[in-house]
C-alpha positions as CSV (number, residue, x, y, z in Angstrom):
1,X,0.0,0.0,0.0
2,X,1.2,3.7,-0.9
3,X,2.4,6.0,2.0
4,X,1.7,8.4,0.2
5,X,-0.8,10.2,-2.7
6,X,0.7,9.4,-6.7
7,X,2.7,12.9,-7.7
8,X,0.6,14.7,-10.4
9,X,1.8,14.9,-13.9
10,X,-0.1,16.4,-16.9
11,X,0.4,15.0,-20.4
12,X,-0.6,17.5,-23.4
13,X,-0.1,15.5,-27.0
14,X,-1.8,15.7,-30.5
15,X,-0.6,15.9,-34.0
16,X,1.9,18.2,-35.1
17,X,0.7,21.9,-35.9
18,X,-2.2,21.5,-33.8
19,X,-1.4,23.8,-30.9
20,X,0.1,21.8,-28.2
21,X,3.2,24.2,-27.2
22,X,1.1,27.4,-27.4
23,X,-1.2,26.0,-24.4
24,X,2.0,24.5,-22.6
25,X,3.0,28.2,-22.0
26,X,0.0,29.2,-21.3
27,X,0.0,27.0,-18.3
28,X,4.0,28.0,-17.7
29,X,2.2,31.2,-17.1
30,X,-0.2,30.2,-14.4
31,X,1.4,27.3,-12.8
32,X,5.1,26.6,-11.0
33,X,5.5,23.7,-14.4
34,X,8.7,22.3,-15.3
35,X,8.3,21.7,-19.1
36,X,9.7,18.0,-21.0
37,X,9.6,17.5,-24.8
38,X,8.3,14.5,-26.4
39,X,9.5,15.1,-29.5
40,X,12.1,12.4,-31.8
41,X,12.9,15.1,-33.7
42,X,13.5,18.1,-31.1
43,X,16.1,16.0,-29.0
44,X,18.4,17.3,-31.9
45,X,20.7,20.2,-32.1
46,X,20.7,22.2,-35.4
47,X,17.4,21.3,-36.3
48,X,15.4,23.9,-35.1
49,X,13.5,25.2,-37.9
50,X,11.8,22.0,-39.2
51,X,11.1,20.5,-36.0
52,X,9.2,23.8,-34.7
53,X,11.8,24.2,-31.7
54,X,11.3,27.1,-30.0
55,X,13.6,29.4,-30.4
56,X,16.2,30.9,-27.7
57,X,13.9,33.6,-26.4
58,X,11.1,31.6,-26.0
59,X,13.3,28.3,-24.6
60,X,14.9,30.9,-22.3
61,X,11.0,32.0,-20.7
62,X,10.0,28.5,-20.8
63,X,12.7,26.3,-20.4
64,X,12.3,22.4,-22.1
65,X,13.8,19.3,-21.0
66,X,15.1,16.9,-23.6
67,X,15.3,19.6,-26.6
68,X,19.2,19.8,-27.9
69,X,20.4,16.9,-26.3
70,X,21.9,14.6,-28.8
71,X,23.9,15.7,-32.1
72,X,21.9,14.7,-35.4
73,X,24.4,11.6,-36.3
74,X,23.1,10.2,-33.2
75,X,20.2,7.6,-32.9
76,X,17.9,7.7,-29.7
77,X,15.4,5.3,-28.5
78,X,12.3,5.0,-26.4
79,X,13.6,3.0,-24.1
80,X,16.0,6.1,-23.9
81,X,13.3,8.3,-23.7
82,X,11.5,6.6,-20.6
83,X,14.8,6.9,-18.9
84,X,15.2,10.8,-19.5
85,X,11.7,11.0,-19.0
86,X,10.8,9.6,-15.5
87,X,14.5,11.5,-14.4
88,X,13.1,14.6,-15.4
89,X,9.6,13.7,-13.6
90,X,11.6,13.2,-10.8
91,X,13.4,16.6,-10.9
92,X,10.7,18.1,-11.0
93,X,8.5,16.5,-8.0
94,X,11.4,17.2,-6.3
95,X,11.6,21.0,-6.8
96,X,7.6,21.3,-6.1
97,X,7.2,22.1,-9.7
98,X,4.7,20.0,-11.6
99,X,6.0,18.2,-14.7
100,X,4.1,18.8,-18.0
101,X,5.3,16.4,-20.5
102,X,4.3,18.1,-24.2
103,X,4.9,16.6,-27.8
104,X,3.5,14.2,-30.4
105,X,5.8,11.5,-30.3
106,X,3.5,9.0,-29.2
107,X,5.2,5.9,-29.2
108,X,7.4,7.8,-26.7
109,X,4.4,8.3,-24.7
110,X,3.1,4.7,-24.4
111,X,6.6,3.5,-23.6
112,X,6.3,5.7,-20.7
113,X,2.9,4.4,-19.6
114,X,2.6,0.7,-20.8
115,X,6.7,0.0,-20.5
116,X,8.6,-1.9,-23.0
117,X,8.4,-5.6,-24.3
118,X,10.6,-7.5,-23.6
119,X,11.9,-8.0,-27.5
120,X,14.5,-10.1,-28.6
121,X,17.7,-8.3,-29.6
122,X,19.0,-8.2,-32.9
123,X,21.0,-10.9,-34.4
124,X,23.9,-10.1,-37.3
125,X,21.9,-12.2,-39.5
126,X,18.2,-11.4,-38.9
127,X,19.4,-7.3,-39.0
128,X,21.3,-8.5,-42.2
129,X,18.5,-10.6,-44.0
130,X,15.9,-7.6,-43.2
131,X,17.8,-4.6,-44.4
132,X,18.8,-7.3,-47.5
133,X,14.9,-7.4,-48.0
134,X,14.4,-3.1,-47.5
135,X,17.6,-2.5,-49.9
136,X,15.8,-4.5,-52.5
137,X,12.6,-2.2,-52.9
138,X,13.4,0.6,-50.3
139,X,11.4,-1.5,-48.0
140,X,7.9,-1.7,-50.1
141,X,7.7,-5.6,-49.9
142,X,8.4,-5.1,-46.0
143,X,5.9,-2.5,-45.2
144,X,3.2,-4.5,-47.6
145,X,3.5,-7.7,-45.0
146,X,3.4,-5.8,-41.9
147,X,0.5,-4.3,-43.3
148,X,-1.5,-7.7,-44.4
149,X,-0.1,-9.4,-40.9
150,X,-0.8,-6.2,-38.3
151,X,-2.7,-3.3,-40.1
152,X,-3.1,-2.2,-36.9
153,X,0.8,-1.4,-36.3
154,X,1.3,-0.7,-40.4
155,X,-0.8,2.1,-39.8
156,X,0.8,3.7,-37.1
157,X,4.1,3.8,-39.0
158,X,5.0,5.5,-42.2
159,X,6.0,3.2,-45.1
160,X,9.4,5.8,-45.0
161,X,10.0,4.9,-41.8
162,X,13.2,2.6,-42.3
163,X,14.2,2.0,-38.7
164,X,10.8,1.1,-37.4
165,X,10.1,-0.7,-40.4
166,X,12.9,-3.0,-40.2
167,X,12.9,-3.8,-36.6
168,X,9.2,-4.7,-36.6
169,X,10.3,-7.1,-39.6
170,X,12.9,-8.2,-37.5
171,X,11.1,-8.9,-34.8
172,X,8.3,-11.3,-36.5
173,X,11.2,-12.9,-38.6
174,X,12.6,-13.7,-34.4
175,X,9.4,-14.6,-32.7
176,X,6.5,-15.5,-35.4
177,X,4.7,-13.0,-33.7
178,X,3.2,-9.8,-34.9
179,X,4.2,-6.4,-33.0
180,X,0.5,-5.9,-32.2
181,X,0.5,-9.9,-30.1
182,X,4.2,-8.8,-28.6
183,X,3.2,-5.4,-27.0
184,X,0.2,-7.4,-25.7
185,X,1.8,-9.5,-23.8
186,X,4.2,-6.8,-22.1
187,X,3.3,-6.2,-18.6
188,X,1.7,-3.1,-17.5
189,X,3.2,-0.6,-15.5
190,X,1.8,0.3,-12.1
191,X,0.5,4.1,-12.6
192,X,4.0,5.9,-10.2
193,X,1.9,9.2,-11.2
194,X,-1.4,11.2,-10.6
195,X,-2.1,11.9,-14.5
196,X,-4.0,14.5,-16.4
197,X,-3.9,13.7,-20.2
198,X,-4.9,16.3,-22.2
199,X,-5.0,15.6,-25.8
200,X,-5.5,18.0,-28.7
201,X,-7.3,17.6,-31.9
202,X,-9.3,20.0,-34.8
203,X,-11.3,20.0,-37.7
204,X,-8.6,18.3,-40.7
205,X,-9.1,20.6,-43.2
206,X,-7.6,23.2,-40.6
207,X,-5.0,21.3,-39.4
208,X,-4.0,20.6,-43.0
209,X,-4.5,24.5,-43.6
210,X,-1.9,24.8,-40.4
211,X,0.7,22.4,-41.4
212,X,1.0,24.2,-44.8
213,X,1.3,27.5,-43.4
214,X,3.4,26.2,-40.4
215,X,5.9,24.8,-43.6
216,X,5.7,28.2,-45.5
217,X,7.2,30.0,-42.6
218,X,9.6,27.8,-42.1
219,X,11.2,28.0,-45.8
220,X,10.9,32.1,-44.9
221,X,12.8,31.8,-42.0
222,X,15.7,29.9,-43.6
223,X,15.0,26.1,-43.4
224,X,16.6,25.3,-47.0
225,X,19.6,26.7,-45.2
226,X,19.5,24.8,-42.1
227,X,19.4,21.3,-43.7
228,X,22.0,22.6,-45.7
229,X,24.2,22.8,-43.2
230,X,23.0,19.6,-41.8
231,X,24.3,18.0,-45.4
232,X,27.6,20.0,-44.4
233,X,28.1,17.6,-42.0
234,X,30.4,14.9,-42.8
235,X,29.1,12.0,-41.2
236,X,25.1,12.4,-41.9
237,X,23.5,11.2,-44.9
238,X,19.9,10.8,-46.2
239,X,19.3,7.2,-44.3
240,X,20.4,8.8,-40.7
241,X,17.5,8.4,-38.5
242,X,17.6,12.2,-37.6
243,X,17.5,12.9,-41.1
244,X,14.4,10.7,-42.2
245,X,12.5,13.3,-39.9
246,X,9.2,15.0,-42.0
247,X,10.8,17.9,-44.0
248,X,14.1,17.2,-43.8
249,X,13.9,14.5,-45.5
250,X,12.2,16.1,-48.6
251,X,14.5,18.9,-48.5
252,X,17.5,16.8,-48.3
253,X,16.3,15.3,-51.7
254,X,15.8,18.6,-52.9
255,X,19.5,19.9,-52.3
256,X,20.4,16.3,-53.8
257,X,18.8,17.6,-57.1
258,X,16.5,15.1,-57.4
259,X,13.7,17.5,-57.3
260,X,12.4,21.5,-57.4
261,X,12.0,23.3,-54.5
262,X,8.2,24.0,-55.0
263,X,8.0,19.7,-55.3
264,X,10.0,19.3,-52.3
265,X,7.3,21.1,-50.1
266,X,4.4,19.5,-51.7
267,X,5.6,16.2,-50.7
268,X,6.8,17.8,-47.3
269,X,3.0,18.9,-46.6
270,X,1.9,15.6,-48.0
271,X,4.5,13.8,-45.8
272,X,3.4,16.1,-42.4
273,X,-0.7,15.2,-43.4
274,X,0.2,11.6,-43.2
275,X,2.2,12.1,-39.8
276,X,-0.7,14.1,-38.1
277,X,-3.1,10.9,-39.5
278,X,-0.8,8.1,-37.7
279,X,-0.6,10.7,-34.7
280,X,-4.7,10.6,-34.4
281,X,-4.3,7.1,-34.6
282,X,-2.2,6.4,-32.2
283,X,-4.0,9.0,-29.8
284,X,-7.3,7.6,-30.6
285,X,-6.2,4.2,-30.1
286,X,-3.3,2.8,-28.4
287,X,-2.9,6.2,-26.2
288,X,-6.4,6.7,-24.9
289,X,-6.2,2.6,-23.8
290,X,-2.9,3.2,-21.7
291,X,-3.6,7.1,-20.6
292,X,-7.8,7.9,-20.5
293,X,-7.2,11.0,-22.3
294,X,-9.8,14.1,-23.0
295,X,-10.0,15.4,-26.9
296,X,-10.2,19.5,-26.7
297,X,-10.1,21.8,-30.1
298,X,-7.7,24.3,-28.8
299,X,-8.4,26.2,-31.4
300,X,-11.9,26.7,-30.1
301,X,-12.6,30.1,-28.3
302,X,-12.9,29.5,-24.5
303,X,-10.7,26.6,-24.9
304,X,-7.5,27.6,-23.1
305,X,-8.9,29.5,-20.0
306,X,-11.4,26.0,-19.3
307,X,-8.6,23.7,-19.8
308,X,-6.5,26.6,-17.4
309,X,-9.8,25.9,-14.7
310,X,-9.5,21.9,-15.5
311,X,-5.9,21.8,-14.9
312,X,-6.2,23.7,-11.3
313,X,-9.1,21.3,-10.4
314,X,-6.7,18.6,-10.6
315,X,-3.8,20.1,-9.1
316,X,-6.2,21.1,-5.6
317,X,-7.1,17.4,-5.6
């Protein structure tokens, strides 16, 4: 039996472009919060523009944990993640701040709340056989039988997404088993927190109408230049994990020459739709089974100040 009360924690998540960070500093404003990332793409330094980091001013009101924490030749993990995570949730508790975990990285987020499976490592040959079987097609063939064998899973990745892509191939080449029947069987991890899970969601055509802006600005404010540098960079090439992020990616290509500029960010926009789909997916689903989580429009007026009222509710608990 607990001594004590779970610690609160409050969980904001939704696709990108939706509106997450702008009500994370709104509550920075009325509550004693100590801010973490979940964001794969953010934990990078020098990729600020395409990844939507905040910039030095604003990191400097409203400091993030995890953001600028690896270099982009680097690979990070969930399991990584959870680590960082429940240090940082510790931190915090322990300054009598309240920890506000705040991105769209959801696989990061069920790691955190369901744990891991226990998955069997990688073997030289099964990691050679599989990226064999990717290199043949640039991994169609793969992505087709996860697809016809879990649909469920295949929908929560993108067909782009080599390093995903291969180890879920790995893994039913190991076990027979799909990734859907091997995170079922994983244990569940006892709740260590009081949590509030706030997820955010709006009308698609908006959304869609945001992530093309939110791309727009980003090519005024110099991202061509940015993953330029990023090219610069001697050990990084196209298949680097940091570099298969959603607009660097299509950039990258761009700067390759293999197509315009005006073609690159139609198949970024394109490439960020079908993120913010598998983001809804995975809140809608897997998420709102491991965290019961409450949809709000943020964009909605009244939305922020009753969420503000909500989140002070739970906190007097």
């Amino acid at each position: 039996m607990q001594d004590t009360a779970p610690l609160p924690l409050i969980c904001l998540l939704g696709p990108t472009a939706v509106g997450k960070t702008a009500f994370a500093f709104a509550l920075a404003e009325h509550f004693p919060v100590h801010l973490i990332s979940v964001d794969a793409a953010q934990i990078y330094r020098g990729m600020n523009i395409g990844t939507a980091k905040p910039d030095a001013a604003t990191l400097a009101r409203y400091p993030h944990a995890l953001i600028d924490i690896l270099e982009p030749e680097e690979v990070y993990s969930a399991a990584q993640f959870c680590r960082d995570a429940q240090t940082q949730i510790a931190l915090a508790h322990q300054q009598g701040k309240i920890p506000v975990l705040v991105g769209g990285t959801m696989l990061y987020f069920l790691a955190l709340f369901e744990g891991l499976a226990d998955l069997p490592a990688s073997t030289a040959d099964s990691r050679a056989a599989i990226e064999a079987q990717f290199a043949a097609d640039n991994g169609k063939t793969l992505y087709a039988d996860l697809e016809q064998r879990d649909p469920i899973t295949a929908a929560q990745i993108s067909p782009n997404d080599r390093q995903r892509l291969i180890r879920f191939s790995e893994l039913m080449l190991l076990t027979g088993q799909t990734p859907q029947q091997l995170f079922a069987a994983q244990e569940k991890l006892a709740p260590a927190w009081q949590t509030l899970a706030i997820g955010f969601n709006c009308e698609r055509s908006l959304l869609h109408e945001r992530i093309a802006l939110r791309l727009q600005d980003m090519l005024a404010q110099g991202f061509i230049e940015e993953v330029a540098a990023l090219r610069a960079r001697p050990q990084l090439t196209s298949e680097s994990v940091s570099m298969r992020s959603v607009g660097y990616r299509q950039f990258w290509a761009h700067l390759a020459g293999e197509c315009s500029q005006a073609q690159a960010l139609e198949a970024a926009i394109i490439a960020t739709r079908q993120l913010a789909k598998r983001q809804i997916t995975w809140m809608n689903n897997r998420l709102q089974a491991a965290i019961p989580l409450q949809i709000h429009n943020p964009l909605q007026s009244g939305c922020t100040a009753a969420l503000l009222k909500q989140v002070e509710a739970f906190l007097s608990q």
